[in-house]
Residue, then its C-alpha position, 0 to 999 in steps of 0.5 A: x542304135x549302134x551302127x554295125x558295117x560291112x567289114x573291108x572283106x564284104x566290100x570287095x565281094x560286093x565290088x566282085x559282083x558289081x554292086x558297088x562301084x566308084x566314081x572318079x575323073x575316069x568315070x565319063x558323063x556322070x550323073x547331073x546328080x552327083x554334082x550335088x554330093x559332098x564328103x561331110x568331116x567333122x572334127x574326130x568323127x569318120x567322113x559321111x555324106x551330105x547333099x546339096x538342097x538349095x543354092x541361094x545368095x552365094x550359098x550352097x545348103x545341104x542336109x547331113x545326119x547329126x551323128x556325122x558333124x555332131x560336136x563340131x559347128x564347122x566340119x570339112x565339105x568337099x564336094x564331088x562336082x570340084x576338080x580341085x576337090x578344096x575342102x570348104x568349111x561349112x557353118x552348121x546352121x541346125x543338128x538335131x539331139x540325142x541318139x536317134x540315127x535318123x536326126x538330121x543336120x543342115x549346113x550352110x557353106x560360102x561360095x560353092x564351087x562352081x558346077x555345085x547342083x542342088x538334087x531334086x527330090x522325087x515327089x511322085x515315085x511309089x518306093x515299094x519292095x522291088x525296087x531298084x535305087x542307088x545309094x552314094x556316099x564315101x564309105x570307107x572300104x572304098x577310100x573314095x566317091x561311090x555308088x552302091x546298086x540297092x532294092x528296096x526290101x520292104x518299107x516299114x513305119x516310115x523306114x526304107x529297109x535296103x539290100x544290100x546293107x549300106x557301108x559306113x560312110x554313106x550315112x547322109x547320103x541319098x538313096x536314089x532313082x531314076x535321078x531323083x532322091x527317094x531316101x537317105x541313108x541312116x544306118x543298119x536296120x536288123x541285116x538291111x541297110x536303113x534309110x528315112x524317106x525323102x518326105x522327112x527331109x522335106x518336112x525338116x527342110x520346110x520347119x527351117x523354111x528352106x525348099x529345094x531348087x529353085x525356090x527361095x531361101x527365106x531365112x539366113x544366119x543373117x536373118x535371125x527368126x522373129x521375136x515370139x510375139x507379145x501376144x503368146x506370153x500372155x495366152x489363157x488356159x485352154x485357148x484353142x488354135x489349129x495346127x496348120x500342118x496336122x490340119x488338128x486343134x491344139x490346147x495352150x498349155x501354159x507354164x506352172x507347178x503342180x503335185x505328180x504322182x499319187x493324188x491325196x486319198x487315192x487308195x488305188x495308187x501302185x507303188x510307182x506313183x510314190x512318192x507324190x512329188x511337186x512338179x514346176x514346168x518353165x515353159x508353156x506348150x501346145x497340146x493336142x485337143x484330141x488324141x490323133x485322129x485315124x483322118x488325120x494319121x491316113x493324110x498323113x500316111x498318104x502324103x509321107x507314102x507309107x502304109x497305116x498298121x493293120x486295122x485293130x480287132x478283138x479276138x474275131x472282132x473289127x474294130x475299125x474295119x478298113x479304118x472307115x471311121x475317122x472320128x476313132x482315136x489312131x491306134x495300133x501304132x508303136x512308139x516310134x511311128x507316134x514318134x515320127x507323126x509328131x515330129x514329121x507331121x505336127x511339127x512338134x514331139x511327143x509329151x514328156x510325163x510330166x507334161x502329160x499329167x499337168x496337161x490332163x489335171x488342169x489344176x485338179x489335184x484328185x484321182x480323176x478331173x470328174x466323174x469317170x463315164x462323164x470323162x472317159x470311155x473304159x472297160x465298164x461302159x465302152x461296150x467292148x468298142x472303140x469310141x469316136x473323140x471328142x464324145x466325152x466331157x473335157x477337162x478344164x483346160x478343154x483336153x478331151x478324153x486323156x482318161x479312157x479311150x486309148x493309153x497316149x505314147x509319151x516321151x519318157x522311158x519308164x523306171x519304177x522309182x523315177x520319182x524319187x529321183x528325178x528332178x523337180x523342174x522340167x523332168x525329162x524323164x531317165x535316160x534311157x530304158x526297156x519300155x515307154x510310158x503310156x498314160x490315160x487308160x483305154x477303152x479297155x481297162x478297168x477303172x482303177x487304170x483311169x487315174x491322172x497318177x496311173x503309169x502303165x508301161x509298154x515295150x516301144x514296139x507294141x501295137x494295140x487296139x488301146x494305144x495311141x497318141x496325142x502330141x505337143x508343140x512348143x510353138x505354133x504359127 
């Protein structure tokens, strides 16, 4: 996503009409929040924001984008709360990958200055349209620390939409009410500013077992992580075991070589499954046992504070009215929000293509791993309705429905002759693209859409009664 910003000369109409204003030594009894805010630099990159989440041990730990220290594994802080405003050199101690705006950063910096607070996050404030928060930052039409007067325009998936649209240099920093962080800024949705609500950077604080305030750093740069155990190298096919934080049963998935694409003697293949290709994963990962559930997706909406898509229907037809039945596959969800369950949620990503086929072949080499209304819910035998998980025959590697009853999200961008150039180990899948690949067929498709090679494609914000998602994991508690 490019990062579009208001010019110099907005800057001063929005000065005019006192919404944005700065905060300097003459600002008298700031805020206890702003001694928790920092100016970010990295090595040729313009400024951005970060804020304090934890002091421990002579450490000060704070959380900024990637984008704004990406490159550079020891960029400038200079915190508000120091008088002498002394640059310190921080330790990037984790940066996320990639071109998402929302991937977040953590630092660490030695021997804060003293007066350095950690923000508390808001744990039971309602973020909905109307709402008055501020955001804070260092944009540079300002030149120095300020604060920015902003409603909440409207709250989608899991992002917050803003009004007025934040200047750059407030990326990494946090939007706030009553005191108490409800978001962080990322960029510009559309003519809104964007920013990621504070439960994400909750749920990225916690994988790096890190919590705010008060309570204990678990894990230093001293302190490496411990050595995967003996006993994951040597995991059988299809063991079994519940991811802790989607509360979902997941299937090891172990590292091996198989033929992608066009199964031999399958007369129904598109040209985009050709050629049939030999495939080799390096790595064994974890895969959901079901595509996710609406039960597990509502806990998750609940928690994160964010509303569920609109219930499906077919023509007049509810398909799961008020989403009441919890056992039906998740759907309606674009790439993104599938995106976002995974990573916020599950701890884990979305499948790449590759890994998706293995996964659902489970060793087998022809069109389907069995006969097609023992396996998978379609067109022909669904009656026209969504089915509950689970209610068909597993593959085996014991993956249920990964043919029939909804297309699953993947990782990939889609383009029709990847599979003559992609790589042979480990594709990722092109680089960027128009649309994501979906695999597995639905409820609704013909038989010829269930087949293990099938690549359908969707543009990335589509919501359908037949699309859903089911996530990986490299590792597991």
């Amino acid at each position: 996503m490019t990062l579009r910003w208001l010019p110099h000369r907005a800057a001063r109409v929005l000065l005019a009409a006192g919404l944005l204003f700065a905060a300097g030594p003459s600002w008298c009894q700031a805020p206890a929040w702003q001694a928790g805010i920092a100016q970010v630099a990295a090595k040729d990159r313009s400024p951005g924001t970060g804020f304090v989440v934890s002091l421990r041990g002579g450490r000060a730990y704070l959380v900024t984008l990637a984008h704004v220290v990406a490159g550079d594994p020891s960029p400038s802080v200079v915190f508000v709360a120091d008088p002498d405003k002394n640059p310190y050199r921080a330790q990037v101690l984790d940066v996320g990958e990639g071109t998402d705006p929302r991937a977040l950063a953590l630092l660490q910096v030695q021997n804060p200055p003293a007066g350095v607070q950690a923000i508390a996050p808001a744990t039971d404030t309602a973020i909905v349209p109307g709402r008055e928060v501020v955001a804070a930052g260092f944009p540079s039409a300002i030149g120095r620390f300020s604060v920015l007067r902003a409603n909440v325009v409207t709250v989608k998936g899991l992002d917050l939409y803003l009004s007025p649209v934040t200047l750059e240099g407030y990326s990494g920093g946090p939007v706030l009410m009553e005191g108490r962080i409800v978001g962080m800024v990322f960029g510009r949705l559309e003519d809104y500013g964007g920013a990621i609500p504070v439960a994400i950077v909750g749920q990225y604080l916690r994988g790096h077992e890190i919590t705010w305030g008060a309570e204990t750093v678990k894990r230093t740069p001293e302190t490496p992580p411990a050595p995967v155990k003996p006993a994951e190298v040597v995991l059988r096919a299809g063991t079994v075991r519940i991811n802790p934080n989607d509360g979902q049963p997941y299937v090891w998935i172990p590292p091996g070589e198989f033929l992608m694409g066009c199964s031999p003697g399958d007369q129904e293949c598109y040209d985009d499954e050709k050629p049939p290709r030999r495939v080799r994963l390096t790595r064994g990962f974890w895969l959901g046992q079901t595509e996710v559930s609406v039960g597990a997706y509502k806990q998750y909406a609940a928690k994160m504070g964010i509303s569920s898509p609109s219930e499906p229907v077919l023509g007049s037809t509810k398909l799961n009215p008020g989403w009441s039945d919890l056992d039906q596959p998740m759907v309606n969800i674009t790439w993104q929000e599938a995106k976002s369950y995974c990573e916020s949620w599950a701890r884990g990503r979305l499948p790449t293509e590759a890994e998706w086929e293995y996964a659902a072949r489970a060793g087998t080499t022809g069109a389907r791993y069995g006969e097609l209304d023992a396996i998978g819910w379609h067109a022909n035998n669904s009656g026209g309705a969504i089915r509950r998980v689970k209610q068909k025959q597993p593959n085996a590697w014991g993956l249920y429905d990964t043919l029939g009853s909804v297309n699953e999200w993947t990782a990939d961008w889609y383009e029709q002759t990847y599979y003559s150039t992609g790589p042979a180990v480990d594709p990722q899948g092109p680089a960027d693209g128009q649309v994501r690949v979906p695999r597995g067929g639905s409820w609704y498709n013909p038989p010829r859409f269930l087949r293990l090679s099938a690549r359908p494609k969707s543009v990335p914000d589509r919501r359908n009664p037949g699309l859903g998602v089911r996530c990986a994991c490299d590792r597991l508690p």
